[in-house]
N, C-alpha and C positions, 0 to 999 in steps of 0.2 A: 477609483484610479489611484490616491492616494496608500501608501503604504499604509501609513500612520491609521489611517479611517478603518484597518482592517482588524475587528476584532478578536482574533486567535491570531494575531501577529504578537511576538514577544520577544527581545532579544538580548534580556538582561540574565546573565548566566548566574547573578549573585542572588536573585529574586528567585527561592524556590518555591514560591506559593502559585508559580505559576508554571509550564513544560517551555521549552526552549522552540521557537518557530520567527524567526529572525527575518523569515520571507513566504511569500507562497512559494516560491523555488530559492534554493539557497544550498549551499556547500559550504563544510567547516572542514577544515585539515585538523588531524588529530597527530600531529607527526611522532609524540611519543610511544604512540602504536602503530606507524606507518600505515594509516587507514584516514582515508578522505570519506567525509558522510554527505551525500547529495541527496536533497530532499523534494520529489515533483508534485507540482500540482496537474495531476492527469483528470481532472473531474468530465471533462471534455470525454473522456471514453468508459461516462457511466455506463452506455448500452452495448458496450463493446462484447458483451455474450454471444452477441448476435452475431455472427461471424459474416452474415452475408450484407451487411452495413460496411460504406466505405467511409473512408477518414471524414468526407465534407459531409457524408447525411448522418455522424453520430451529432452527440452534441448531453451535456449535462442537464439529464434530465429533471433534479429539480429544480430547475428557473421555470419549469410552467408552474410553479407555487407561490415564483415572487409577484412582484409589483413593478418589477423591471425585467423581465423576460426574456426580451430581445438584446439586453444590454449586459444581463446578466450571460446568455448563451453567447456571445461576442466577447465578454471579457475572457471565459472559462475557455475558449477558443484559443484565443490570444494569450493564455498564460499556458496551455498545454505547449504551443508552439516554441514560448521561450522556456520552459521546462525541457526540452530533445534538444532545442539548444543549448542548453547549459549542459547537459548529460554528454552530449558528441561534443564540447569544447572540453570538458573535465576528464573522460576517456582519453581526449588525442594531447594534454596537457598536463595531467597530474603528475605529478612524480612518485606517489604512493603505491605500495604494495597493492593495498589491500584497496578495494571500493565498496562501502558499505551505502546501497542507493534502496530506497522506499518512494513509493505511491499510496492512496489509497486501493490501487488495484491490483489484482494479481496478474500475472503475464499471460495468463491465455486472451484476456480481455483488449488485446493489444494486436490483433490479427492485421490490423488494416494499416496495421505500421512497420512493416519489414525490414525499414532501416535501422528502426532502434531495436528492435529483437534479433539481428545480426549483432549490432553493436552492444547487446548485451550479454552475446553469446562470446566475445573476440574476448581472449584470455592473453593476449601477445605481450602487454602492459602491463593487464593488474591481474587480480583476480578479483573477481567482480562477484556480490552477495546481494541477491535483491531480495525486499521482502514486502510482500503486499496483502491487502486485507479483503475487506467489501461481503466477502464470503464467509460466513462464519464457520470455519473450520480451520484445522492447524495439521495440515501435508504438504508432500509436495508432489503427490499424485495427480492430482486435479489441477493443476498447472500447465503450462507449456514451457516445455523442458530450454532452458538457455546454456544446455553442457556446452563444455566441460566447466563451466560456472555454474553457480547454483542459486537457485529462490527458491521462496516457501511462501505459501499462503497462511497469515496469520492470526487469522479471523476467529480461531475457537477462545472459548470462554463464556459463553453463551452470551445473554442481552437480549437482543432482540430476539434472536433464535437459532438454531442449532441447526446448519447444513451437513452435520454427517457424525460419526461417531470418536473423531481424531479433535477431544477437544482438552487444550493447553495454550503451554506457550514454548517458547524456543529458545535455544541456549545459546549464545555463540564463543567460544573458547579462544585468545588468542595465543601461541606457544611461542618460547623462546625465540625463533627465527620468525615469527611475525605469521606462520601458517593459522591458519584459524579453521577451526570445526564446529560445525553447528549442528545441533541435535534436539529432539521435541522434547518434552515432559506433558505427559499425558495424566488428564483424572478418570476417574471411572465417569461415564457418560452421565450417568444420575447425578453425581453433583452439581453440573450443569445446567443440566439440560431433564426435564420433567413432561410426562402426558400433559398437551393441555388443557385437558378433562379434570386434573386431579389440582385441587384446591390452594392457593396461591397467593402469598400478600401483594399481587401485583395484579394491578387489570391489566389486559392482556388484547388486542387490538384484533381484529379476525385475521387468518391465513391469507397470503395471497396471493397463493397457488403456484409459486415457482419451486421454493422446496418446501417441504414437509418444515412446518412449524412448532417449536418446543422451547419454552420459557424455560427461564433463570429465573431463580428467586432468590440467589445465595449473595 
């Protein structure tokens, strides 16, 4: 419950031995590029794939790994909650152009919450950029569309494993009047992502049947 006790919490910006994460939810104004970055802890809709799962029966599926379980799916609960709060107070608040917001998830994973995938669609204020991960690939095919705003799923690079053939990263551009474009940078698949039959300085853990699995070694 403790901020402090949270090990990937960090919030000294002169400290680069470390990434910058200042809260499990948190917002920094960047106002020299008219861009507000808002950061959620959505862990609470690890199963959100499932689209016929309602908000109360998802829940962060690895707390059945810890030692605290039920404390741990209660917290993750209670911080998604204040994470759509901070997101519907930053929207109806910010004074910034631009809204640059991240999860670990990417928006299709979000079916069971219509309020914030409206409010992530509403372009009246900003223009709003989400970007989320969990899936390892880098499109924005395989998404649920939040136009005339835009997200991307940002998961390629391989790691653990390779869900599709769009693997990179992503660029985002901002121009003189503060518009911004964002665009992939793609490698050829092999760099990536390798048979994983074929020989490897990584052990490599078995498939587990959701998508076709393919090791990084690079």
């Amino acid at each position: 419950d403790k901020l402090e006790d949270c090990a990937q919490v960090h919030d000294d910006p002169k400290n680069l031995s470390f990434f910058q994460m200042p809260s499990w939810t948190y917002h920094v104004d960047q106002p020299e590029l008219n861009l507000e970055i808002i950061g959620l802890d959505l862990n609470h809709y690890m199963n959100g794939f499932m689209p016929e799962l309602s908000g109360d029966s998802l829940g962060f599926a690895d707390c059945e790994h810890t030692m605290c379980k039920d404390m741990c799916f209660y917290r993750s609960k209670l911080r998604a909650k204040e994470s759509l709060k901070l997101f519907e107070d930053r929207a109806a608040n910010s004074t910034a152009k631009n809204l640059l917001v991240f999860s670990h998830y990417p928006t299709d994973y979000f079916s069971s919450s219509p309020d914030f995938m409206n409010q992530l669609k509403d372009n009246s204020k900003h223009d709003i950029f989400y970007f989320g991960g969990h899936r390892h690939n880098t499109d924005q095919f395989s998404t649920a569309s939040i136009a005339p705003n835009v997200n991307w799923l940002v998961g390629g690079g391989g790691g653990w494993s390779c869900d599709g053939q769009e693997q990179g990263f992503v660029v985002g551009e901002i121009g003189e009047h503060y518009s911004i474009t964002t665009y992939s940078v793609l490698v050829d698949y092999e760099v990536c992502c390798i048979d994983p039959s074929a020989p490897t300085t990584t052990s490599t853990p078995n498939a587990t049947g959701r998508f076709p699995t393919v090791w990084n070694t690079v």
